[in-house]
Structures are given as C-alpha cells and as structure tokens.
N, CA and C atoms as a LAMMPS dump frame, in Angstrom:
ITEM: TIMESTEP
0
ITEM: NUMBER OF ATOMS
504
ITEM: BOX BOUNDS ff ff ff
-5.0000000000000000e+02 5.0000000000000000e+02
-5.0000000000000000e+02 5.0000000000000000e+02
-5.0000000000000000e+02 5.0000000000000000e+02
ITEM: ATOMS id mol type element x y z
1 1 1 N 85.644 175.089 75.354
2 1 2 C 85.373 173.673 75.281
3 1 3 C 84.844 173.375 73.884
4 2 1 N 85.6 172.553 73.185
5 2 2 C 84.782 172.226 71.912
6 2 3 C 83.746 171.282 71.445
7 3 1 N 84.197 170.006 72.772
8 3 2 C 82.69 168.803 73.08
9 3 3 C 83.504 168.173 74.177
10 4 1 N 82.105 167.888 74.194
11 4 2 C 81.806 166.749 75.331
12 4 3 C 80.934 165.917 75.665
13 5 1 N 81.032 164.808 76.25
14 5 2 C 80.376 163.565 76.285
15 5 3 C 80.27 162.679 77.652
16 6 1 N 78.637 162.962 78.004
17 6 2 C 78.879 162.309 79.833
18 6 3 C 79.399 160.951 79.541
19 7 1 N 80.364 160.519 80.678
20 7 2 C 80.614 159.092 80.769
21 7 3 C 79.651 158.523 81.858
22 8 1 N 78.573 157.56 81.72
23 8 2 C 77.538 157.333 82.556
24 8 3 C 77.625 155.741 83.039
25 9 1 N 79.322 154.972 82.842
26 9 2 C 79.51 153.913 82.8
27 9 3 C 80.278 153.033 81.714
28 10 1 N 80.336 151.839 82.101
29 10 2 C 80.518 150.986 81.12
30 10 3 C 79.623 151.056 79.745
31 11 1 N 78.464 151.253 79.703
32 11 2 C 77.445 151.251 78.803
33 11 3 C 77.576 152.472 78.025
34 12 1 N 78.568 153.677 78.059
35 12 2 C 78.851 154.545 77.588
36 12 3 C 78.723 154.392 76.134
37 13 1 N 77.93 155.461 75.068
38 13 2 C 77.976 154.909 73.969
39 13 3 C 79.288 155.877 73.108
40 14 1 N 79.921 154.64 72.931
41 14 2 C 80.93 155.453 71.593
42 14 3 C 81.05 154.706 70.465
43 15 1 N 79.878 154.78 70.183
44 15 2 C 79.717 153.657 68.604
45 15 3 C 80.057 154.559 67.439
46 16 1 N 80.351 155.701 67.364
47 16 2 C 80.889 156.756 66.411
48 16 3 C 82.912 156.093 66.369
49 17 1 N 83.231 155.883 67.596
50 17 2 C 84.714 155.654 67.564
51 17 3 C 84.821 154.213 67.242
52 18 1 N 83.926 153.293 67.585
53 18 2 C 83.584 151.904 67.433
54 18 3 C 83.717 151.78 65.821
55 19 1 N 82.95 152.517 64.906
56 19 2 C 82.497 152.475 63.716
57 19 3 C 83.766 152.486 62.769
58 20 1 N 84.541 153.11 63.13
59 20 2 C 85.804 153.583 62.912
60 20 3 C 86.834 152.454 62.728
61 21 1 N 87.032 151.558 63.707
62 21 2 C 87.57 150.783 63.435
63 21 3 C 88.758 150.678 65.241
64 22 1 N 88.09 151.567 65.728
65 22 2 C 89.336 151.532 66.975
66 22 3 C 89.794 150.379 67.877
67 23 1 N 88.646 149.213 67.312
68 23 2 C 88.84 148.466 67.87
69 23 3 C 89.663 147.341 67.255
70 24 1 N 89.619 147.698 66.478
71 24 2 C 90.383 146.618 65.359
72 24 3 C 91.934 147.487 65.822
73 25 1 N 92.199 148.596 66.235
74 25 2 C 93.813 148.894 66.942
75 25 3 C 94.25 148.226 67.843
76 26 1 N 93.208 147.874 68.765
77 26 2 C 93.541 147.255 69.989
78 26 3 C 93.386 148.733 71.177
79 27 1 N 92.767 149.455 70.45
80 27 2 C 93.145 149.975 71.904
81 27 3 C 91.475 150.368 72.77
82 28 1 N 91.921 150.686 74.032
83 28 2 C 90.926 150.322 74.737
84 28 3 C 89.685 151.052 75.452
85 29 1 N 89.079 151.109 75.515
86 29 2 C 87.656 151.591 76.395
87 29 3 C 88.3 153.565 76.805
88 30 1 N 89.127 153.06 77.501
89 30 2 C 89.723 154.402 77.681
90 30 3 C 90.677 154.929 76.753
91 31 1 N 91.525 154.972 75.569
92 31 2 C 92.001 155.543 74.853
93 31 3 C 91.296 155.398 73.674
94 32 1 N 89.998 155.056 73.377
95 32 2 C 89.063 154.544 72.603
96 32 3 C 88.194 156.467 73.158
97 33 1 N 88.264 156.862 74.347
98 33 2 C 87.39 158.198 74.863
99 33 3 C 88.076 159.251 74.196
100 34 1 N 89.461 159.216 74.28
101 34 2 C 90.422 160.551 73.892
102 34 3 C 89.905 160.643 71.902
103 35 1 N 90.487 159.421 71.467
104 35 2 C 89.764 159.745 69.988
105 35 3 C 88.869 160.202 69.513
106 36 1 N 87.409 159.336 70.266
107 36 2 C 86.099 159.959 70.199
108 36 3 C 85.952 161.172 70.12
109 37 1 N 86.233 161.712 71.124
110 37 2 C 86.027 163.2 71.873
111 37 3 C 86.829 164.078 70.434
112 38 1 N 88.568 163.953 70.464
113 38 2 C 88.67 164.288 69.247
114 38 3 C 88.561 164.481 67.889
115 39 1 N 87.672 163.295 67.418
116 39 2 C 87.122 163.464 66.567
117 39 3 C 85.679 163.667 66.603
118 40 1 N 85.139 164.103 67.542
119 40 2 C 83.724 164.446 67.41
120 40 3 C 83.948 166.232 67.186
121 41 1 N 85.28 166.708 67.869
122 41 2 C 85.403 168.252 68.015
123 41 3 C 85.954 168.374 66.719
124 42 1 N 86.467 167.65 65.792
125 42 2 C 86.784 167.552 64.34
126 42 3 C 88.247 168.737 64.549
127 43 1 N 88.842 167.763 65.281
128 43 2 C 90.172 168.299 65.628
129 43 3 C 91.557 167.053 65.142
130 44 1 N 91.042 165.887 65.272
131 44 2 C 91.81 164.895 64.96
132 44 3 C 92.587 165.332 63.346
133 45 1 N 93.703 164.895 63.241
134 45 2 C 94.337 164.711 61.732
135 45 3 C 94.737 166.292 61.886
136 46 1 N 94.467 167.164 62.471
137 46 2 C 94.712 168.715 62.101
138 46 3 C 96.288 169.234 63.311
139 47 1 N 96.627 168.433 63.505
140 47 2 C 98.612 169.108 64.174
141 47 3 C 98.166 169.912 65.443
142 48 1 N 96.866 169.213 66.25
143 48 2 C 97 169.427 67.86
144 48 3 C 97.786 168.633 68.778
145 49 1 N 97.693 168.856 70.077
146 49 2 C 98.701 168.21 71.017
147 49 3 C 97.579 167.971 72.295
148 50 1 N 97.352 166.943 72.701
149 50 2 C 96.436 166.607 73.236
150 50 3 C 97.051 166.117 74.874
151 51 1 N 96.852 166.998 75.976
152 51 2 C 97.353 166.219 77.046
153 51 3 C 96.405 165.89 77.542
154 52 1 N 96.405 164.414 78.56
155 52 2 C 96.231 163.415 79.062
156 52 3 C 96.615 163.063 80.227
157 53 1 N 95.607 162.794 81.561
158 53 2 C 96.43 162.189 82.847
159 53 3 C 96.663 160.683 83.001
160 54 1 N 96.651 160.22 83.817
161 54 2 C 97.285 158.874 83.294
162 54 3 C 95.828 157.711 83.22
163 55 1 N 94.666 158.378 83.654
164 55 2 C 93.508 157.277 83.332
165 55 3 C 93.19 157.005 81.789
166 56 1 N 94.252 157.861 80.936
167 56 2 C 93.558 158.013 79.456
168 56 3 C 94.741 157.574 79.104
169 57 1 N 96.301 158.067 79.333
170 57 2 C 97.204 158.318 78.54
171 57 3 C 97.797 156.25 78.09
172 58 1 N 98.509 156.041 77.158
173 58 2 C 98.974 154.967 76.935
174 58 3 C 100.077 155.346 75.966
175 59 1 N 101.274 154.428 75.808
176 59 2 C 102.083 154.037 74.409
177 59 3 C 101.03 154.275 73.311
178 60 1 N 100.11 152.95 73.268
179 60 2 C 99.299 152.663 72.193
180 60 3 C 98.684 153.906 71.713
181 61 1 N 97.938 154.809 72.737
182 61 2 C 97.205 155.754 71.962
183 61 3 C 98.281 156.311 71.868
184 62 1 N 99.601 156.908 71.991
185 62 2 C 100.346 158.36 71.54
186 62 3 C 100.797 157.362 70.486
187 63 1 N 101.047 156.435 69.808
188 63 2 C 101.273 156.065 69.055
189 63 3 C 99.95 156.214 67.416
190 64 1 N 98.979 155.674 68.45
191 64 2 C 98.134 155.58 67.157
192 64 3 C 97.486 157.314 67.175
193 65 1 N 97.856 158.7 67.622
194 65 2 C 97.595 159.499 67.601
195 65 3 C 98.348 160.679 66.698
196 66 1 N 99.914 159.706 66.752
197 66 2 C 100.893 159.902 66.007
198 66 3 C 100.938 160.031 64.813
199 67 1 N 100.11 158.837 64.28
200 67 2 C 99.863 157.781 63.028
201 67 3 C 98.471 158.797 62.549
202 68 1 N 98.008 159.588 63.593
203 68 2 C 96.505 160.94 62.834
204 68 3 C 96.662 162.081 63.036
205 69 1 N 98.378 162.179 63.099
206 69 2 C 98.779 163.706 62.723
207 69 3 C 98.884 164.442 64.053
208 70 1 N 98.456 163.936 65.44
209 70 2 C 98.162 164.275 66.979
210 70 3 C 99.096 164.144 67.464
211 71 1 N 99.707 165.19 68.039
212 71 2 C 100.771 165.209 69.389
213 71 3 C 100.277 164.767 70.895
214 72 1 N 100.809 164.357 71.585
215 72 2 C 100.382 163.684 73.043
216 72 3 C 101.375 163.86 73.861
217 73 1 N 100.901 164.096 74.884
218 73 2 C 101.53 164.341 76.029
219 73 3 C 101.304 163.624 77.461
220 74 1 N 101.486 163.308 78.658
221 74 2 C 100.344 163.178 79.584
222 74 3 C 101.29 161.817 80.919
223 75 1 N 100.952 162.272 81.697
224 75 2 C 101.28 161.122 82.837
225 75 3 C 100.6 159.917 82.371
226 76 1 N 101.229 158.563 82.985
227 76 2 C 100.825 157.708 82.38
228 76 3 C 101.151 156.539 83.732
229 77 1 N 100.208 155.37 84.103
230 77 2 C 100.428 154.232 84.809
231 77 3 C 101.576 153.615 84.038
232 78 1 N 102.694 153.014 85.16
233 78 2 C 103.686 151.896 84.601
234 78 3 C 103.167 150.861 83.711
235 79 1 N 102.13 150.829 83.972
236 79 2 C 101.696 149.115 83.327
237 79 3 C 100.783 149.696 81.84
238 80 1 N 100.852 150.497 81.433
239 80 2 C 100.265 150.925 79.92
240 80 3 C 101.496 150.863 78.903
241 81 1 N 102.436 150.537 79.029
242 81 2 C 103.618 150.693 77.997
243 81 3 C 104.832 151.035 78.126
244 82 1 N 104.97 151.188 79.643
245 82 2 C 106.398 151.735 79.752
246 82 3 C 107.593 150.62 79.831
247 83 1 N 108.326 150.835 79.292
248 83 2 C 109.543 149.889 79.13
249 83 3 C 109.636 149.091 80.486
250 84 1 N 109.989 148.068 80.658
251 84 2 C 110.41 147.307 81.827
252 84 3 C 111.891 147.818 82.552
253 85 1 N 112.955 148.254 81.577
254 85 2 C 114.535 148.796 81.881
255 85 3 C 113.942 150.544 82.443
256 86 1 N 112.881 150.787 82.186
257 86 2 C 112.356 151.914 82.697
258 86 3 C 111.585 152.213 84.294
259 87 1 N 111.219 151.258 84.049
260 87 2 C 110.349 150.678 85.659
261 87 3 C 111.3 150.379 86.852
262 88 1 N 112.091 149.34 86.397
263 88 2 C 112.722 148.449 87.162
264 88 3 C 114.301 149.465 87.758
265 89 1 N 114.793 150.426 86.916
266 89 2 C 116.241 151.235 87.451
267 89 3 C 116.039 152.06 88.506
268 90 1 N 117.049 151.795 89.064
269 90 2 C 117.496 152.779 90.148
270 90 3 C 117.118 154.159 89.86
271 91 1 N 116.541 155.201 90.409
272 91 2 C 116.59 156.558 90.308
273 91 3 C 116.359 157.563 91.468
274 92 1 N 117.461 158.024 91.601
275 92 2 C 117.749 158.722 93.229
276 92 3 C 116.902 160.255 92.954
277 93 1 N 116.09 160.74 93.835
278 93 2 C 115.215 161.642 94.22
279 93 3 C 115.562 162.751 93.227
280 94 1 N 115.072 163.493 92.581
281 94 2 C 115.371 164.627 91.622
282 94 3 C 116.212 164.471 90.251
283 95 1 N 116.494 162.887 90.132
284 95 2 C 116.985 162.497 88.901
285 95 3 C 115.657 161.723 88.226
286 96 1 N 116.306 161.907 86.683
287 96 2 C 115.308 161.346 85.757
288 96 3 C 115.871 160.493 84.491
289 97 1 N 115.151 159.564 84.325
290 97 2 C 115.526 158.61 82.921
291 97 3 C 114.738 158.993 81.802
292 98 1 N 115.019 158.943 80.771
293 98 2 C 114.281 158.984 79.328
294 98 3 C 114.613 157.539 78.489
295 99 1 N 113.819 157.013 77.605
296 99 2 C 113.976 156.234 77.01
297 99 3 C 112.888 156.763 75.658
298 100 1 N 113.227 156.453 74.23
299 100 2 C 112.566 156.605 73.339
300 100 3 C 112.396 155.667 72.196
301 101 1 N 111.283 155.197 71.8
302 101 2 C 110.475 154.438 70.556
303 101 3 C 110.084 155.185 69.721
304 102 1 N 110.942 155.348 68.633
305 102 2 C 110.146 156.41 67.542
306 102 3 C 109.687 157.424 67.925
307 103 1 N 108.425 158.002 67.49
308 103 2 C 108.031 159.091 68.103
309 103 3 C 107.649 159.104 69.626
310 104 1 N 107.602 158.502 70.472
311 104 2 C 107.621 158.053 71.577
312 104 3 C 108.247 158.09 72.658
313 105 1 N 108.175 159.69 73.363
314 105 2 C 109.201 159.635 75.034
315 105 3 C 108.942 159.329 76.073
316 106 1 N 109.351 158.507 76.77
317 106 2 C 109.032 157.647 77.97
318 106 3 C 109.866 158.008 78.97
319 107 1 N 109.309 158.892 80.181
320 107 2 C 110.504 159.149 81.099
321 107 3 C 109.821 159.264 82.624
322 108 1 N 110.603 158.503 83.579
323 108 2 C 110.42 158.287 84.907
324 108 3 C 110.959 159.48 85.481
325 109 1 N 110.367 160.582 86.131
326 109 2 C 111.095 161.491 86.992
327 109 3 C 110.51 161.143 88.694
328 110 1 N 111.592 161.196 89.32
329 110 2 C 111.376 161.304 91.197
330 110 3 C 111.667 162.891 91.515
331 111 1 N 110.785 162.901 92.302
332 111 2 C 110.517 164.392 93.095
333 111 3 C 109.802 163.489 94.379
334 112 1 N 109.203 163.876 94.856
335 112 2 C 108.282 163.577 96.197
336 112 3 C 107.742 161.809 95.834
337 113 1 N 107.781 161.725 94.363
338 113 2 C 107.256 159.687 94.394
339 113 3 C 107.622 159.935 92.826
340 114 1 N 107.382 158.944 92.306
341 114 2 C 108.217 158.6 91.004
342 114 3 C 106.741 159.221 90.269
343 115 1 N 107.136 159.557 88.985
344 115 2 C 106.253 160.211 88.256
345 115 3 C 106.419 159.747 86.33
346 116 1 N 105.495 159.087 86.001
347 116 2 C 106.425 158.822 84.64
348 116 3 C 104.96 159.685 83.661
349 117 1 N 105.597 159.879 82.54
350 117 2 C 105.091 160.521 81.506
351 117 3 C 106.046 160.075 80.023
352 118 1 N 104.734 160.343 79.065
353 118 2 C 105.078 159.907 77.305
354 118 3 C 104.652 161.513 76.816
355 119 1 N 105.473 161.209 75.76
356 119 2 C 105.535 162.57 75.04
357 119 3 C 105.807 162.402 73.518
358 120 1 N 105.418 162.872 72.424
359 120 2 C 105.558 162.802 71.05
360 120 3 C 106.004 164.26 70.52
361 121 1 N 105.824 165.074 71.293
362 121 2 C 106.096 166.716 71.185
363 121 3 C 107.477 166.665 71.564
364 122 1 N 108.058 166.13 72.879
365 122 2 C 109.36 167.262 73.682
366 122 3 C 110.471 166.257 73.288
367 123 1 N 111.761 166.652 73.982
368 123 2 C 112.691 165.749 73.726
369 123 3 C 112.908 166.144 75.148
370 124 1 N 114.249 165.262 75.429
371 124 2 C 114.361 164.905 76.725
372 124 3 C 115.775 166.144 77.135
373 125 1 N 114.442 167.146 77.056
374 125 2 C 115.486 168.233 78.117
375 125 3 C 114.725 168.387 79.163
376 126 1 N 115.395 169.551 79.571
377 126 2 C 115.585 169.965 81.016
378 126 3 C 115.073 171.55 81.069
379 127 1 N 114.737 171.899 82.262
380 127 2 C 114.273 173.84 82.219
381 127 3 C 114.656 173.823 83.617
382 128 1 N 115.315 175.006 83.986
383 128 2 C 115.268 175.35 85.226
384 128 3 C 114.522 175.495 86.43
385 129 1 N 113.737 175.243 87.07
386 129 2 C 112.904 176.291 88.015
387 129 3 C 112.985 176.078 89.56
388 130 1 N 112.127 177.187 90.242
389 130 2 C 112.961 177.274 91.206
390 130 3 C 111.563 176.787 92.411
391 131 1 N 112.119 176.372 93.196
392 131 2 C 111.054 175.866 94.175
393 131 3 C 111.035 176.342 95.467
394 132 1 N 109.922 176.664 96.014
395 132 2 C 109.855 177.376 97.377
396 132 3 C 109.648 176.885 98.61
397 133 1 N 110.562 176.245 99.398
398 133 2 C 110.199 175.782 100.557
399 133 3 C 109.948 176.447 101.558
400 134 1 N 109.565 175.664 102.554
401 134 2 C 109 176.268 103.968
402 134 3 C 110.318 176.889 104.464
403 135 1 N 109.6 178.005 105.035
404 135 2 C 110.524 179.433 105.684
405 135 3 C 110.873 180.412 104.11
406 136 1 N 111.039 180.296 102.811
407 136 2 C 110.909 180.865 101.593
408 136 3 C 111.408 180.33 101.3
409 137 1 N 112.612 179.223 101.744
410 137 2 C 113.589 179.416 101.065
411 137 3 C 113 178.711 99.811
412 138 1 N 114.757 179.407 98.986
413 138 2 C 114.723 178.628 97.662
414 138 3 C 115.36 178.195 97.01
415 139 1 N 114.685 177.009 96.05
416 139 2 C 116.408 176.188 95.301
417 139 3 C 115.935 175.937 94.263
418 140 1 N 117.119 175.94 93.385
419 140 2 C 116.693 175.609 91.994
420 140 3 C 116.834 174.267 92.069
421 141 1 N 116.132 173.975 90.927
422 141 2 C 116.098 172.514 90.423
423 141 3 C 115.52 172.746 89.097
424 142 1 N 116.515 171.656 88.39
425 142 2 C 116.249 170.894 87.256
426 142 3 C 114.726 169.994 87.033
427 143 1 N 114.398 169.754 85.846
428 143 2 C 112.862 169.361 85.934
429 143 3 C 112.773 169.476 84.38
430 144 1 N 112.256 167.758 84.232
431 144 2 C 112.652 167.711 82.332
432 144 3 C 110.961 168.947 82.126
433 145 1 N 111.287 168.885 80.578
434 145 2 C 110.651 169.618 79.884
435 145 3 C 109.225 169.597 80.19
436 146 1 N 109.177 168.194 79.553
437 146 2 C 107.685 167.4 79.396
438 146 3 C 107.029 168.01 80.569
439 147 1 N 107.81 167.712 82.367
440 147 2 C 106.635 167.411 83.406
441 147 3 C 106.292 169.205 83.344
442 148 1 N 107.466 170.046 83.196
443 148 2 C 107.101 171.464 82.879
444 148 3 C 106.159 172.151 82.044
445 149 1 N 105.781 171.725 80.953
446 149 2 C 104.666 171.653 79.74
447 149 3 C 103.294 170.922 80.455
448 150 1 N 103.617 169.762 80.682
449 150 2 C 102.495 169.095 81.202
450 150 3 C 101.865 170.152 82.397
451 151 1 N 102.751 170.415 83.34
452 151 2 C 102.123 171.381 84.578
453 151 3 C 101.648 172.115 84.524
454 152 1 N 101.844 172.93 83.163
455 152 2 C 101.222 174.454 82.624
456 152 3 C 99.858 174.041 81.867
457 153 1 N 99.82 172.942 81.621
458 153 2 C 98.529 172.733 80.696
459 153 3 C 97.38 172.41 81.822
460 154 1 N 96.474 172.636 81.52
461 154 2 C 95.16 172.136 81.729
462 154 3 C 95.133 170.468 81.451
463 155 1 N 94.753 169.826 82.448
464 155 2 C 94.326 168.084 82.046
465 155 3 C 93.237 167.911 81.002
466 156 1 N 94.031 167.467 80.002
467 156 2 C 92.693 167.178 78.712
468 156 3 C 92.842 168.218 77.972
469 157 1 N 93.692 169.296 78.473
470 157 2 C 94.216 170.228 77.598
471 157 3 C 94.403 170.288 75.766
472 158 1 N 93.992 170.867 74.838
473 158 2 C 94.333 170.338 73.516
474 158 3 C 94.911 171.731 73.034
475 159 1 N 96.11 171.843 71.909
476 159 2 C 96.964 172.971 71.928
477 159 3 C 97.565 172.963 70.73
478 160 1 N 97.668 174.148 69.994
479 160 2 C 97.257 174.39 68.158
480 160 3 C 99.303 173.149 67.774
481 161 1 N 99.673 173.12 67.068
482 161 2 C 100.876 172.483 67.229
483 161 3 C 100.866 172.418 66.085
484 162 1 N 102.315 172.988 65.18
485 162 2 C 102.645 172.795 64.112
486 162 3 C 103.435 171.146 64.13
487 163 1 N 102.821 170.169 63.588
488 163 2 C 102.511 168.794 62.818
489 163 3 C 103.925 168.451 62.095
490 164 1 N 105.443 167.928 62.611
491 164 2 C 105.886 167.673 61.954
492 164 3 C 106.131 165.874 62.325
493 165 1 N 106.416 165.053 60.997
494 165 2 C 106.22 163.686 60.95
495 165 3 C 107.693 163.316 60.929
496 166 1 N 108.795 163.549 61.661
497 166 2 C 110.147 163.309 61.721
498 166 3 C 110.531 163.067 63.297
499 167 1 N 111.266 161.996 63.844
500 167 2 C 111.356 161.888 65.368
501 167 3 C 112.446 162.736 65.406
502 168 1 N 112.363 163.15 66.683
503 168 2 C 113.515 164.609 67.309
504 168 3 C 114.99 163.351 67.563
C-alpha cells in the first residue's frame, strides 16, 4: 500500500487535490479521490495504470489521467460518460460492443447482466477462457481483454506501465 486516506464523509478533506486546480476540470468529489490518493503516493505523471470500480471510474477522469501520463482501467456506471449508441443497442448475452474517443475504450459486455468498462491501456480484443459450470462442465467463451485484466487486478489496483502517448 503506498497511502491512504479515511473517507469520513462529505467533509472529507482533500484540499491538497483542491489546491491543484481539480476543480477547475470539472471533475468530481469522487474522481477528485483517485488523483489525490495518486498524487499523495507521488505516483501520478510516472506511466502507472490505475484500476477503478465504478464508484470512482469516469470518461472525465481516464481522460484527465491520460492528459498526467496515467493509464485507467475500471467498471464504470452508464451515466458517467458512456456514449448513448452504447447504452441504448441491442446486445445478446455473451456478446460485446466497443466504442472509442481518443485514448478512451468504452465497452458494454453481457454475461449474467450487462457490464460496461473504460480503458486507456487495452484495445478491443478478446482472450479465451473457459468457464465451469454446475456438474464441471465446461465451455469456452470469449471475454474482451479489458474485463480479463480488470478481473485479475485488485480494485484500486495501481500497475508499473510503460507510458506511451499514441491511441492504439
């Protein structure tokens, strides 16, 4: 663990991220915590990859995390940035959409309920793996990258990442 900081409420003090200017980004109370934290561990600007569940994750911050050299990853609520042509399409059980903004991957996958996640690290592949149902059996399935990376990480996870400034 490199820091940490109780959240004891609204009254939470992050006048270190305040000072900064985060508010003048627009972004908010909760992606206003992920910076803090990163730059209090004096990790920000240095080519980590920071995952995120969806109470933290946004467009805005993988964008403005983008813009300080930070990779992002992380499940994310529909209503933080995800495209509307993303929300609104059809997608039948074990299929998945991608859509991308610059450094910015936005993709809805269904398995058991719809699942969306942003990414600045992966591109919109695919990995094999295999799943074990009741009685053993087993079946493969397809399963983009991202939710595969994301699953292996730790939530809040942060991970060394060679820093390149070019979209895939």
């Amino acid at each position: 663990m490199l820091y940490f900081h109780p959240y004891v409420g609204a009254d939470t003090d992050l006048a270190v991220a305040d000072e900064n200017g985060l508010q003048h980004f627009g972004l908010s109370k909760s992606e206003r915590v992920v910076v803090y934290l990163l730059e209090k561990a004096g990790i920000l600007d240095c080519g980590y990859v920071v995952s995120c569940d969806k109470w933290y994750s946004s467009v805005r911050l993988s964008r403005y995390l983008w813009s300080r050299q930070t990779g992002m990853r992380g499940t994310i609520r529909k209503n933080r940035g995800i495209p509307i042509e993303l929300k609104s399409c059809k997608i039948a059980k074990g299929d998945t959409k991608f859509m991308r903004s610059g450094p910015v991957l936005a993709m809805r996958y269904v398995d058991k309920k719809d699942v969306y996640l942003i990414s600045t690290v992966e591109n919109a592949g695919f990995e094999q793996k295999t799943r074990v149902l009741p009685g053993n059996k087993r079946v493969i399935q397809m399963k983009p990258t991202a939710v595969c990376n994301y699953n292996n990480e730790e939530i809040c996870h942060i991970d060394n990442w060679t820093f390149e400034s070019n979209t895939f």
